[in-house]
Backbone as JSON, one array per atom type, in Angstrom:
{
  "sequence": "XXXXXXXXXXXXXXXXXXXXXXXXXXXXXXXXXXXXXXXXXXXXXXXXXXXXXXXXXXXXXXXXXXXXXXXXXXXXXXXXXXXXXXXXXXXXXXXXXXXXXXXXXXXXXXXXXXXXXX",
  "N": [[-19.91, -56.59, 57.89], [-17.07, -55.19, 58.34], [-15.46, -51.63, 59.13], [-13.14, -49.58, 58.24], [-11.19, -46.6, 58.82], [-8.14, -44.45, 58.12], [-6.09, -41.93, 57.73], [-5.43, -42.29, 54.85], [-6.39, -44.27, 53.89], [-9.55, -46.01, 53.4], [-11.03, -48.86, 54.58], [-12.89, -51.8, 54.65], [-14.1, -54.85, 55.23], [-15.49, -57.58, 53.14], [-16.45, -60.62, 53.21], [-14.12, -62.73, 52.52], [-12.34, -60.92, 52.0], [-10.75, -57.92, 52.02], [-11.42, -54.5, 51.15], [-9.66, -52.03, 50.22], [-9.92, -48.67, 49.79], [-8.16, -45.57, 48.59], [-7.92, -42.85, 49.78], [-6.49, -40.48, 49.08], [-5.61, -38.03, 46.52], [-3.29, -38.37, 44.85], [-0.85, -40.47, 44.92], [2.48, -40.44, 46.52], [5.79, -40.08, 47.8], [5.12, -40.15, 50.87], [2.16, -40.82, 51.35], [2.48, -43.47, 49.95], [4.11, -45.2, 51.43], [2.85, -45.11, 53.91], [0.59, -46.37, 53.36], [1.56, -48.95, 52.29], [2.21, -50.33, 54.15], [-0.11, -50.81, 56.31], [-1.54, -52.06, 54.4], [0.02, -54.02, 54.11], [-0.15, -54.62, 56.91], [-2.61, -55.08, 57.03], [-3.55, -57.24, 55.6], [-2.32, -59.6, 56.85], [-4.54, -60.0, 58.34], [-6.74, -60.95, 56.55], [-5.73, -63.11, 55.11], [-4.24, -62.03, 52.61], [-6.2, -61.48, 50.57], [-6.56, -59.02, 48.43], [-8.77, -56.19, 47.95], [-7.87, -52.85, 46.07], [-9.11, -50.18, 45.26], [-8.97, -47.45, 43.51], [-10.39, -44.85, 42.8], [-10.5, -42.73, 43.63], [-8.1, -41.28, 43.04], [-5.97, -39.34, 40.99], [-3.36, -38.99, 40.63], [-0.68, -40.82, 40.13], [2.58, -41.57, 40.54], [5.95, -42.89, 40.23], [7.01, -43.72, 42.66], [4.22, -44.62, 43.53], [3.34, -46.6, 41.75], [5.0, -48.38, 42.65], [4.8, -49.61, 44.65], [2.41, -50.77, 44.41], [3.3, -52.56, 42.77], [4.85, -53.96, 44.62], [2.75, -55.1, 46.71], [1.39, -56.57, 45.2], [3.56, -59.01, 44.99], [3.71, -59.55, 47.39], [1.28, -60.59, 48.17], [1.23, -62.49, 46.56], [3.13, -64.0, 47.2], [2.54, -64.83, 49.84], [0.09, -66.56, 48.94], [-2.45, -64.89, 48.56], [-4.84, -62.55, 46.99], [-4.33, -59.51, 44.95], [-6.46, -57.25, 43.64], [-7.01, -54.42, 41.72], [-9.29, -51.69, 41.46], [-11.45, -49.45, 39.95], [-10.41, -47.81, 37.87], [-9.08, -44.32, 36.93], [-9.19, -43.28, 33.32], [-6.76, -42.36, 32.39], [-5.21, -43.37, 34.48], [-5.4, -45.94, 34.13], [-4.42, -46.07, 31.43], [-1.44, -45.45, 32.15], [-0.81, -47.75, 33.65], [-0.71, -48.97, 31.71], [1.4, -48.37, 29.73], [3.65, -48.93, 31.0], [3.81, -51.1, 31.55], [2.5, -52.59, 33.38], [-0.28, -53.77, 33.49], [-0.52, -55.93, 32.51], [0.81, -57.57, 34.82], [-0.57, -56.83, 36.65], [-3.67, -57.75, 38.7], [-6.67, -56.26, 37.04], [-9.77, -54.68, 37.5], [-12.83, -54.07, 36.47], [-14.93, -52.94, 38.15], [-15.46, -52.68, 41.74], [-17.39, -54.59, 42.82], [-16.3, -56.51, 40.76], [-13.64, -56.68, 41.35], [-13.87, -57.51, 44.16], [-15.06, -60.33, 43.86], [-13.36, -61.55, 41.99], [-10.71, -61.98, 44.11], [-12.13, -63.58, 46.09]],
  "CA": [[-18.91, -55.84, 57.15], [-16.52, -54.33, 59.11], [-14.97, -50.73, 57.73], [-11.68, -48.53, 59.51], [-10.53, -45.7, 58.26], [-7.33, -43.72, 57.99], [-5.8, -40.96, 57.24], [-4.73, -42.0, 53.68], [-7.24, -45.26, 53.23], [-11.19, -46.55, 54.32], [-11.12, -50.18, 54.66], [-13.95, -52.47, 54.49], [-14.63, -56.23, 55.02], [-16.4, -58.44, 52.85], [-16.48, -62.05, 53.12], [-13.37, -62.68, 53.21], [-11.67, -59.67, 50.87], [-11.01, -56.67, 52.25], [-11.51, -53.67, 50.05], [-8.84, -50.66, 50.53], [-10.21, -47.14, 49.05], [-7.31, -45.1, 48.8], [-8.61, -41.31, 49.99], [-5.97, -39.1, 48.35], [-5.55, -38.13, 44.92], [-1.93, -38.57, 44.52], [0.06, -41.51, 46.02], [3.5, -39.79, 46.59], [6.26, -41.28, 48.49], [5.09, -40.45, 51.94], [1.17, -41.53, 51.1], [2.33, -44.86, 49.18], [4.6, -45.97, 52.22], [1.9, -45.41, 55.07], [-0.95, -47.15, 52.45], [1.93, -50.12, 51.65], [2.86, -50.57, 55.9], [-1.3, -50.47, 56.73], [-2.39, -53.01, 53.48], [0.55, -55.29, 54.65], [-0.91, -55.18, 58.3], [-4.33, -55.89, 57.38], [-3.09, -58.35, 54.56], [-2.58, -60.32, 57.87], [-6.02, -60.1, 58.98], [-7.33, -61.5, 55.3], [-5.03, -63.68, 53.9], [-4.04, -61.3, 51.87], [-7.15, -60.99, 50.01], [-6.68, -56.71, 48.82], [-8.76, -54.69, 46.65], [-7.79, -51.86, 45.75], [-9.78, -49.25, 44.73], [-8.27, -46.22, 42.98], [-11.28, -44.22, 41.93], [-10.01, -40.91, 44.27], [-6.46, -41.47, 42.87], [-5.38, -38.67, 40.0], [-2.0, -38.87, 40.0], [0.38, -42.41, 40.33], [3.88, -41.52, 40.21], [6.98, -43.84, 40.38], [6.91, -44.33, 43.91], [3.15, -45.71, 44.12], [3.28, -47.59, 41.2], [6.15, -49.64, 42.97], [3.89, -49.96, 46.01], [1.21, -51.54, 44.01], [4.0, -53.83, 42.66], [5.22, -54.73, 46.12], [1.5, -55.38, 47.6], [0.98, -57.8, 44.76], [4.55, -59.59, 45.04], [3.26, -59.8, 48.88], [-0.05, -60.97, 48.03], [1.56, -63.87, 45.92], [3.85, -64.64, 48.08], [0.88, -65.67, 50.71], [-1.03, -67.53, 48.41], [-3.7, -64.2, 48.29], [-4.86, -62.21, 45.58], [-4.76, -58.37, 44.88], [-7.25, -56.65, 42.45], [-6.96, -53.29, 41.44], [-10.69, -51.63, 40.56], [-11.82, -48.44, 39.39], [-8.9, -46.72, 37.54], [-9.71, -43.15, 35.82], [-8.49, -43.79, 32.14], [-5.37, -41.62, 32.54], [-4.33, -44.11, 35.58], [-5.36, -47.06, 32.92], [-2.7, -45.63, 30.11], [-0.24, -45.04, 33.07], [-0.09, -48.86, 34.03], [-0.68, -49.96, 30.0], [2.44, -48.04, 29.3], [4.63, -49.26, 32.0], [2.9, -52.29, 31.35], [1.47, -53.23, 34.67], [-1.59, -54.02, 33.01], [-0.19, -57.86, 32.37], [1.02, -58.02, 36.17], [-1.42, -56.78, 38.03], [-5.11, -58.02, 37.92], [-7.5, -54.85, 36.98], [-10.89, -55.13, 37.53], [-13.59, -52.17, 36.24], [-15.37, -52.15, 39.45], [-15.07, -52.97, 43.36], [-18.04, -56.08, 42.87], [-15.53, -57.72, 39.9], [-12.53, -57.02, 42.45], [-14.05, -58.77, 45.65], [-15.24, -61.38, 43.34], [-11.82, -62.16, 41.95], [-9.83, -61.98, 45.4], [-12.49, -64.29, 47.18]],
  "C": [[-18.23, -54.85, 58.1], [-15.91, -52.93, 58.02], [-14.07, -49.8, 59.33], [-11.72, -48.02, 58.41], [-9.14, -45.05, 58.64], [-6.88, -42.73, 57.8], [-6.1, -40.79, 55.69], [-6.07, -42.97, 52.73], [-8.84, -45.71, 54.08], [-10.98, -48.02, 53.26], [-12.28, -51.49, 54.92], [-14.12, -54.05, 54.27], [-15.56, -56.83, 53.84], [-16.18, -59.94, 52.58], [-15.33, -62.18, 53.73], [-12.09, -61.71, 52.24], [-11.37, -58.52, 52.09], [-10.46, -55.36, 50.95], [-11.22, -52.24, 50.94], [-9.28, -49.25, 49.73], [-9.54, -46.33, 49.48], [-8.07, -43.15, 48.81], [-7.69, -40.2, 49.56], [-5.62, -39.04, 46.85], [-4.12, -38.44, 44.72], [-0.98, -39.53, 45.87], [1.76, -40.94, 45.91], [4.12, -40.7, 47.8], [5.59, -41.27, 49.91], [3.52, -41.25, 52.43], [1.27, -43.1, 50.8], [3.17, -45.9, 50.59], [3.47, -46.03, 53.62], [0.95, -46.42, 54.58], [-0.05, -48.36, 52.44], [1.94, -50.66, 53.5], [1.25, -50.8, 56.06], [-1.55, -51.23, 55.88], [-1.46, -54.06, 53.53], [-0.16, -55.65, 55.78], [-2.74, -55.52, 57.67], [-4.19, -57.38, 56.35], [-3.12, -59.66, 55.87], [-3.31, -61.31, 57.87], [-7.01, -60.94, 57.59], [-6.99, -62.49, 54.37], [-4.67, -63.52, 52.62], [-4.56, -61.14, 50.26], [-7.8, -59.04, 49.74], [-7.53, -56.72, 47.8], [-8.3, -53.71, 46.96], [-8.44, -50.74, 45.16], [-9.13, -47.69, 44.98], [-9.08, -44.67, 42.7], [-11.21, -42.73, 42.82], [-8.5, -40.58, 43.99], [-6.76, -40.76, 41.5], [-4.23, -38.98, 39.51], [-1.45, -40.61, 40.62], [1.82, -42.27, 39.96], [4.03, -43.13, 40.54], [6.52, -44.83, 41.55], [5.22, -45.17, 44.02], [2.7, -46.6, 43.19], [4.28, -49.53, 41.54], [5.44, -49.97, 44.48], [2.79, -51.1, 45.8], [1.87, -52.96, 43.46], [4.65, -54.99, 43.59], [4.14, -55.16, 46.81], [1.15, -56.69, 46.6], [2.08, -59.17, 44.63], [4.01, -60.72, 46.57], [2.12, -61.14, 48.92], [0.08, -62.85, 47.29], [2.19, -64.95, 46.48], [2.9, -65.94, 49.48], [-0.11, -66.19, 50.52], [-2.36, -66.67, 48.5], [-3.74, -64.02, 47.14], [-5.33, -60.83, 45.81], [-5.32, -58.09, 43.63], [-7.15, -55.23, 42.52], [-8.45, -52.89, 41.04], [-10.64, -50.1, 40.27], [-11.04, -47.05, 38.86], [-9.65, -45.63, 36.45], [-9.05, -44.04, 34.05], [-7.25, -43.29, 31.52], [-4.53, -42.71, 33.34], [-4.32, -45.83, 34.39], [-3.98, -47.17, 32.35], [-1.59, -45.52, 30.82], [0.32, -46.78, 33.08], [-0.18, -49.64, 32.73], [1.12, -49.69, 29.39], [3.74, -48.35, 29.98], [4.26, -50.85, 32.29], [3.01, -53.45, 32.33], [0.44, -53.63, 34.38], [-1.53, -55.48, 33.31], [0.56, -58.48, 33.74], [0.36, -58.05, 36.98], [-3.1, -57.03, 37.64], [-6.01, -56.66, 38.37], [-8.74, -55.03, 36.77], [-11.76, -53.82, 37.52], [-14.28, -51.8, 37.4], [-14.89, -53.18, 40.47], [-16.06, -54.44, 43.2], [-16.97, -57.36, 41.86], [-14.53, -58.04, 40.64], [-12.67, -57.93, 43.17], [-14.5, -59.72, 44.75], [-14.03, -62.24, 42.76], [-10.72, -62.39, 43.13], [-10.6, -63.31, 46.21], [-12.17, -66.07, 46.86]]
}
């Protein structure tokens, strides 16, 4: 299992997934464009096999909800698969109501994620 870190994200191998843990509470524009530039480049490296894991993420404006829409556009595009895992239940109601829920696959933890991506 390999694992990098970042400023913004800690990155972690498994199999063949890699699992992104986003380290700031609020994805804002200048957070969501370093995290989208850095989960394209490793997208690469994985065949763009992402989790995502949210579970230090408070806030989700505009801007990083359209990040998460562009990483899974990406992800489709390359025949991968992004999972979203451990959303507070504020960030839940955020993407139910803007209803990302039925676009993006949401998974309650990081083992259902890498299990759906692999």
């Amino acid at each position: 299992m390999a694992h990098t870190e970042s400023t913004y994200i800690s990155l972690e191998t498994h199999g063949r997934a890699t699992v992104a843990r986003i380290e700031c509470e609020k994805l804002a524009n200048r957070e969501a464009q370093v995290i989208e530039a850095e989960l394209n480049a490793e997208g690469e490296k994985c065949a763009f096999r992402l989790v995502v894991d949210l579970s230090q993420v408070t806030m989700l404006p505009s801007i990083g909800l359209g990040m998460l829409v562009s990483l899974h556009r990406k992800c489709k595009e390359k025949a991968g698969r992004l999972a979203i895992c451990n959303l507070s239940p504020d960030l839940l109601n955020v993407l139910k109501l803007t209803h990302l829920d039925r676009l993006l696959t949401i998974c309650k933890d990081r083992e259902a994620a890498i299990k759906t991506v692999q």
